[in-house]
N, C-alpha and C positions, 0 to 999 in steps of 0.2 A: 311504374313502381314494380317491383321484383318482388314480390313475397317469395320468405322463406320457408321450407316445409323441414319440419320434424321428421326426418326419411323414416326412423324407427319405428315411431310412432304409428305414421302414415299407414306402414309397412302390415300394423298388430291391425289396425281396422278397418283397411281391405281383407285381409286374411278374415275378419272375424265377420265383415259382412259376405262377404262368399260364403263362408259357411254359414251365415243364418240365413243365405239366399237360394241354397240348394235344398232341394226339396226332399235330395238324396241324401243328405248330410245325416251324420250321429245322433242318435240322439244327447250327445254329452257335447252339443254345438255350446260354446262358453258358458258350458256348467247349465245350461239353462231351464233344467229341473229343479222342481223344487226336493232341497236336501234336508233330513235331520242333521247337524251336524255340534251340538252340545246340547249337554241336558245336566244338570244341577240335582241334588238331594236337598232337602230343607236347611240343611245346616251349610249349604253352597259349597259343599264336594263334588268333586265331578263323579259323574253316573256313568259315560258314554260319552264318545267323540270329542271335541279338541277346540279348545276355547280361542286357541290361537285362530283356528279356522272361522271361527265365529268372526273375530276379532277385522281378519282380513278381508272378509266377507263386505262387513258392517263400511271400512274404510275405503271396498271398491265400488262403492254406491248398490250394495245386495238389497233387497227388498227381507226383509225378518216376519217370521210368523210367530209366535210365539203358545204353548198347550200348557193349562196351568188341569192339570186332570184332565173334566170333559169339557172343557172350552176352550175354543181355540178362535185368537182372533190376529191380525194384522197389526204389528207395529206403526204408529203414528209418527214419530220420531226417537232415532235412539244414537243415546251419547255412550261416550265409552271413559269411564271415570278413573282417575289416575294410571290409566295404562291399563290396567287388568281386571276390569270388571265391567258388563255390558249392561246399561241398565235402559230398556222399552217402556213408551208414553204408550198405553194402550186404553183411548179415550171411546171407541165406539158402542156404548152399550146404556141402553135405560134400564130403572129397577127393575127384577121380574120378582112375581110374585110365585113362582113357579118353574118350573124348566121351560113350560107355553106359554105363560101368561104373564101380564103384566103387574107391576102393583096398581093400585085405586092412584096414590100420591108420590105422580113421578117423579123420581131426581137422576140425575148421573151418576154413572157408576163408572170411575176412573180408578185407574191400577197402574203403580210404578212395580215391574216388574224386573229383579236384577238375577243378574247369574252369580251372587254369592247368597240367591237364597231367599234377601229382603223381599217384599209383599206389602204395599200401601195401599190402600183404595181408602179414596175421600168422597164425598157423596157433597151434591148442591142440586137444590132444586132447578127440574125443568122451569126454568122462563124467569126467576128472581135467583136472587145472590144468599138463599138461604142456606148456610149450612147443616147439612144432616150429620154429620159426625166423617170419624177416621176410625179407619183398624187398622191397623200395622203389626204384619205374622211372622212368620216363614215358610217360603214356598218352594217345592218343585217343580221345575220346569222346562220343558224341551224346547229347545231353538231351531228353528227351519230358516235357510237362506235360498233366494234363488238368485246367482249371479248373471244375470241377462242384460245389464248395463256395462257399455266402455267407457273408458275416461276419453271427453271430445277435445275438453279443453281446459286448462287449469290458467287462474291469474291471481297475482300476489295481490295485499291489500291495498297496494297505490294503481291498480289495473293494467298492470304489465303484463304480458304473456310471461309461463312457466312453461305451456309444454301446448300443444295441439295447435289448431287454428279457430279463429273465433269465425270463420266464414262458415268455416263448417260444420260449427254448431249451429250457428243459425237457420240453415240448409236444412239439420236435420228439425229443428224446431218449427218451419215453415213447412216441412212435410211430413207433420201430425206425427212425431214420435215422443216418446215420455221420456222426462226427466229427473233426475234427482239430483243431487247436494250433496256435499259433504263441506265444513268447517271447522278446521280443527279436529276433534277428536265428534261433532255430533254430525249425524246423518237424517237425512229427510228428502219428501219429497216434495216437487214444485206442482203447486196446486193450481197454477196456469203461470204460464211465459206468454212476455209481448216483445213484439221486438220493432225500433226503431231502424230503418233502413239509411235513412238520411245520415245520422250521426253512428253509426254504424254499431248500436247498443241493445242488449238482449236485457231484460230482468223477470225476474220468475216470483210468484207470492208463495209463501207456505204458511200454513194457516193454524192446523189442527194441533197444539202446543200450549198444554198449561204450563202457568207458572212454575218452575223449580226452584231448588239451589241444591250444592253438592254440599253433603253433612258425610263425616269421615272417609268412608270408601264408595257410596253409593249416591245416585241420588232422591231426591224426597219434593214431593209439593210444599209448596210454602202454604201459610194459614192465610185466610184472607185472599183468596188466588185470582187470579187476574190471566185473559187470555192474551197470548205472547204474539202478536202477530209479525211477519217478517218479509221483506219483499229485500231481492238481491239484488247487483246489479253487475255486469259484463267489466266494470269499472273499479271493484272492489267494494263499491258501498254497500253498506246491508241496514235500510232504515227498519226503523222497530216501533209498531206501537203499540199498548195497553190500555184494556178494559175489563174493568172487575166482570169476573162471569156472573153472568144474570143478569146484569144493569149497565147501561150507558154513561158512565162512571169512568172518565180519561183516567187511565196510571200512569203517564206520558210517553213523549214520542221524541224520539230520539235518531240518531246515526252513528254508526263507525263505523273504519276501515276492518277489513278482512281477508286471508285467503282463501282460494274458493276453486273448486275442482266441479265440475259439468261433467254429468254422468249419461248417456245417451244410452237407452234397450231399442236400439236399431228394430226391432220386429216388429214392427207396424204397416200393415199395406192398405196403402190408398185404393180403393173401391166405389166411390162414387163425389162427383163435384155438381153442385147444383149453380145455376143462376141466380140475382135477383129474384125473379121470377118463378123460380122453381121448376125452370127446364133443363134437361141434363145437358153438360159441358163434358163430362168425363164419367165412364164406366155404364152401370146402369142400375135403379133403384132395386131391381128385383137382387141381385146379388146382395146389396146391400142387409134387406130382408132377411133374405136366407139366412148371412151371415149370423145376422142376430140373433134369429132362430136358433142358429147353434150352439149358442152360449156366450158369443165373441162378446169383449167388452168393447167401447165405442169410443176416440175420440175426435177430433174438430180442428178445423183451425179457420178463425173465419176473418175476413179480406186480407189474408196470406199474412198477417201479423198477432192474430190470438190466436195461442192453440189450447186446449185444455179438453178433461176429460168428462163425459158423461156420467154424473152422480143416478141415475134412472132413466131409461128408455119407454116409449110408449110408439106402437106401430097402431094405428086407425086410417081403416079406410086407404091404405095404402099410402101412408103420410106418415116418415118416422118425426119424431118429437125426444128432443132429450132437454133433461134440465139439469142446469151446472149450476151449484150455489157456491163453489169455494170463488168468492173474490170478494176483497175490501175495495171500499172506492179509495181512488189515490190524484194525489193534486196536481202532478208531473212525473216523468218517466222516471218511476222505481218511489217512489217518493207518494208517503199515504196521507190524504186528506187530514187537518188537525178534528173534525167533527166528521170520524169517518159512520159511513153506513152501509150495510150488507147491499152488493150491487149482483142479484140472481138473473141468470139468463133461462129464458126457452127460447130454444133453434127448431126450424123445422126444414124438410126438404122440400116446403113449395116456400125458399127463400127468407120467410118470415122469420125475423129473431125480434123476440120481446124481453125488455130490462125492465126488471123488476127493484125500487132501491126505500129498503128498511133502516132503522136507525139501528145499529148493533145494540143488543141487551135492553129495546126499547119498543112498544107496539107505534112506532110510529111510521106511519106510509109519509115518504116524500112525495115522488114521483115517478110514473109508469111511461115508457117510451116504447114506439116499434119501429123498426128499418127493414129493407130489403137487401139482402149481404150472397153474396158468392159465398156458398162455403163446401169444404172440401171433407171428406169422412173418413174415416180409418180404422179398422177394425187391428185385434193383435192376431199377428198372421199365423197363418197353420206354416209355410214358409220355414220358419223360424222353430219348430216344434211346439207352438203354441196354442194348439188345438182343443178345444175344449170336449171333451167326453161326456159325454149324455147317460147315467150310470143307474139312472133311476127317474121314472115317472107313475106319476097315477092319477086316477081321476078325481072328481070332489068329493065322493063319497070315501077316498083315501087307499080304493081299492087300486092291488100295483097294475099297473099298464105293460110296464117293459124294466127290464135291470130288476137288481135285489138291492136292498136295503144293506145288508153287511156290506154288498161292496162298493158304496156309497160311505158307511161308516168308516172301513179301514179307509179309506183315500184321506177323509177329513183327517183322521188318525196318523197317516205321514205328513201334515203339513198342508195338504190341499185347498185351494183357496173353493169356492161355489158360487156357481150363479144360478138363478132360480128364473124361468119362466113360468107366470101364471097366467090361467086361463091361454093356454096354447092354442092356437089356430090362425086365423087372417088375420085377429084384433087380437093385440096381447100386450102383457108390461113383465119387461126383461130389470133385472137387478140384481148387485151382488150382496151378497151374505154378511154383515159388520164383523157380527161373530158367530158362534155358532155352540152350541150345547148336544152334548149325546144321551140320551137318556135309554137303554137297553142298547134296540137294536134302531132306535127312531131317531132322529137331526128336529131340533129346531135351531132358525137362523133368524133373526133380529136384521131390519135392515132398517135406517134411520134417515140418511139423507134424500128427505124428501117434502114437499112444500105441498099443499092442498094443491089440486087441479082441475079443471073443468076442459071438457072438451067439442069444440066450436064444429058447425055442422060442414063443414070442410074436410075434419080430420087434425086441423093442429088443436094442438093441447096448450090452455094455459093457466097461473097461477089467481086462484079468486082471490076476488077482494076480501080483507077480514081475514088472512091465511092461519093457517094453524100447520105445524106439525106435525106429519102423519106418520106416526111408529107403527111398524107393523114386526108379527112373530108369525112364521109359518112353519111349518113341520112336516114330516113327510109320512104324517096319518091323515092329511088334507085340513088339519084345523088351522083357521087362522085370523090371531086376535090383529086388533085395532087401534090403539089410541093416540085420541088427538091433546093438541096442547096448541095453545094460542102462542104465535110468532112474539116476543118479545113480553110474556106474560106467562105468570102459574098459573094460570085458566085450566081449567078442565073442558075439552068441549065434546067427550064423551068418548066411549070404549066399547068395542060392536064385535061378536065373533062370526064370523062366518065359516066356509067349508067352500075350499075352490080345488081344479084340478092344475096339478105344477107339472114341471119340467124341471130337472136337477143335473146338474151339473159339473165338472171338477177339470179343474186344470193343472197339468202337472209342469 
């Protein structure tokens, strides 16, 4: 068989992987700082920079930040509504009762953010489907892109090729790089891909997506909201399915065709592969380490067909441990379970991965499995300009160690994403910032995905029975709150403060 290549194509991602593979390269290797590039007045006038470039951003698979005053958090998915208005799902954050602290009676705090201004945040409790209200404003708001993604490969909705090769996405999906989406006019990311070798078929989930609809020019939650879930496929299919948020409550499941464009950020380098057993095959653990140390975020890909990204890292006793909860269970390739339920991993690098599987919006334990798996690790490479800066540290008592605080502030202040190490040294827990608050010349960061965990006198870490929720808020005066919430329940199972010493971080 002859395969045909795309020469032009080819041509733009060799070119663009040389330069993210030169160590000597620009740093304006495909854009791949992050940029302010539109900003909005309340009345959705432009303030600064070029909506158009927003626009273009958003459509070549960019990653969006979004600063509504002093918080600044990550777009979750963003649609682009009749042509000319951008409007961001910005779901990572529980109530605070405070810039540090939490509220007693926690619920979500979701925000539809748009560039003509609109401001929706709708509130439901932590672990049931109770509604706490809506407000709906007008807001100003800065946009940050970072374009670090190419197009791999695009297929119309009957799964034709349009433009790249499907080998070669695969290629880059088995060798631990990220991905993202675009359909149509919305944009998001794949919150793990699997891929099928036999049948030569890749399909990705994306997860983090409440309920909408589009009302005039913008768009808005629906009442009654329901989480969107979405798995793609290399074939054009994109099944879907719904559960009211808080409770295991089917809204149905469904299919349609689509076209669908694979967004590859090539910058990712492979650093260490483990055995079953947890003896090295490729590179070696202490690098890996290190890396993390640095601030690097982490992902996987394990028996050369799951890849997906580390939601929290944990190094003990020389043993990393990461835990990935974005994945629904699914009945066949691309295709979700009709009684789906949260299916959580811990990986470790003495081989050990343990699945964890919850009913969605339900405190119900199914069942617990463990395997022994080859898996490979990947840090986002310094390579690529991707290096994470170290801009501030201190100890528990909050007193600074190293860097300043303002300039830690202004980086958050252009867009910058953060990652946070606590309790820095041989034993530590690496994670990145949801969102992030300024308050003077101080950060605190909110970080959410993460499951209760206990850890085994080996060094792996894993999820206890009974799990809860563990929200954490840390700041960079060393305080840092607690609170738990029972897996699939309003439970309260209590809220603790402590004082540790961090490690902060900013990537540009």
């Amino acid at each position: 068989m002859i395969i045909m290549y795309d020469v032009p194509f080819m041509l733009s991602v060799i070119l663009s992987l040389l330069c993210c593979l030169s160590r000597s390269a620009s740093a304006n290797c495909m854009n791949s700082e992050w940029q302010q590039v539109f900003e909005n007045d309340k009345a959705g006038k432009h303030v600064s920079g070029s909506l158009s470039k927003l626009i273009n951003g958003i459509n070549n698979g960019a990653r969006v930040r979004v600063s509504l005053g002093t918080y600044f958090t990550e777009a979750d998915s963003v649609s682009i509504v009749k042509g000319n208005v951008v409007c961001g799902q910005l779901l990572q954050h529980v109530s605070k009762a405070s810039w540090q602290s939490f509220q007693s009676n926690a619920y979500h705090w979701w925000v539809m953010a748009c560039s003509n201004g609109f401001y929706q945040m709708t509130r439901y409790n932590v672990g049931d489907h109770t509604h706490r209200g809506d407000t709906r404003t007008k807001g100003s708001f800065k946009w940050f892109i970072k374009k670090s993604s190419i197009l791999i490969y695009a297929n119309n909705k009957n799964g034709n090729r349009v433009s790249g090769n499907l080998g070669t996405l695969i290629d880059f999906v088995s060798n631990g790089n990220d991905i993202r989406g675009t359909t149509g006019s919305y944009s998001f990311p794949y919150d793990n891909v699997q891929i099928n070798y036999q049948k030569k078929l890749l399909w990705g989930q994306s997860l983090d997506h409440v309920s909408q609809r589009t009302k005039y020019s913008v768009n808005e939650f629906q009442r009654n909201a329901y989480w969107w879930y979405t798995s793609l496929t290399s074939q054009g299919v994109r099944y879907m399915t719904r559960y009211s948020v808080g409770t295991h409550v089917s809204r149905g499941h469904s299919n349609d065709r689509t076209d669908m464009k694979w967004f590859v950020d090539p910058c990712w380098q492979h650093l260490y592969t483990n055995d079953a057993n947890g003896a090295t095959i490729y590179g070696t653990l202490k690098i890996l380490v290190d890396s993390i140390k640095k601030g690097h975020r982490v992902r996987f890909v394990m028996d050369n067909r799951y890849a997906a990204e580390a939601d929290n890292i944990h190094v003990k006793n020389g043993v990393v441990t990461i835990q990935a909860l974005k994945h629904v269970s699914q009945a066949a390739a691309g295709d979700f379970q009709d009684d789906a339920y949260w299916y959580w991993l811990m990986l470790s690098t003495t081989g050990t991965v343990r699945a964890y599987r919850y009913k969605i919006g339900e405190a119900v334990h199914l069942h617990d499995s463990a395997s022994k798996e080859i898996i490979k690790w990947y840090v986002d490479s310094v390579a690529c300009k991707s290096s994470w800066s170290k801009l501030y540290s201190h100890d528990a008592s909050g007193r600074r160690l190293s860097g300043n605080k303002k300039d830690l502030k202004s980086a958050v202040q252009q867009g910058y994403p953060v990652r946070v190490i606590s309790d820095p040294g041989t034993n530590f827990y690496s994670f990145s910032a949801q969102n992030i608050a300024v308050n003077g010349d101080d950060l605190a960061a909110q970080t959410l995905n993460h499951i209760s965990q206990s850890i085994k006198l080996n060094g792996e870490v894993t999820i206890q029975s009974n799990p809860y929720w563990w929200f954490t808020i840390v700041t960079t005066n060393g305080r840092r709150e607690m609170s738990r919430w029972t897996v699939g329940k309003h439970q309260d199972r209590g809220k603790n403060v402590d004082s540790v010493a961090m490690e902060w971080f900013v990537n540009k």
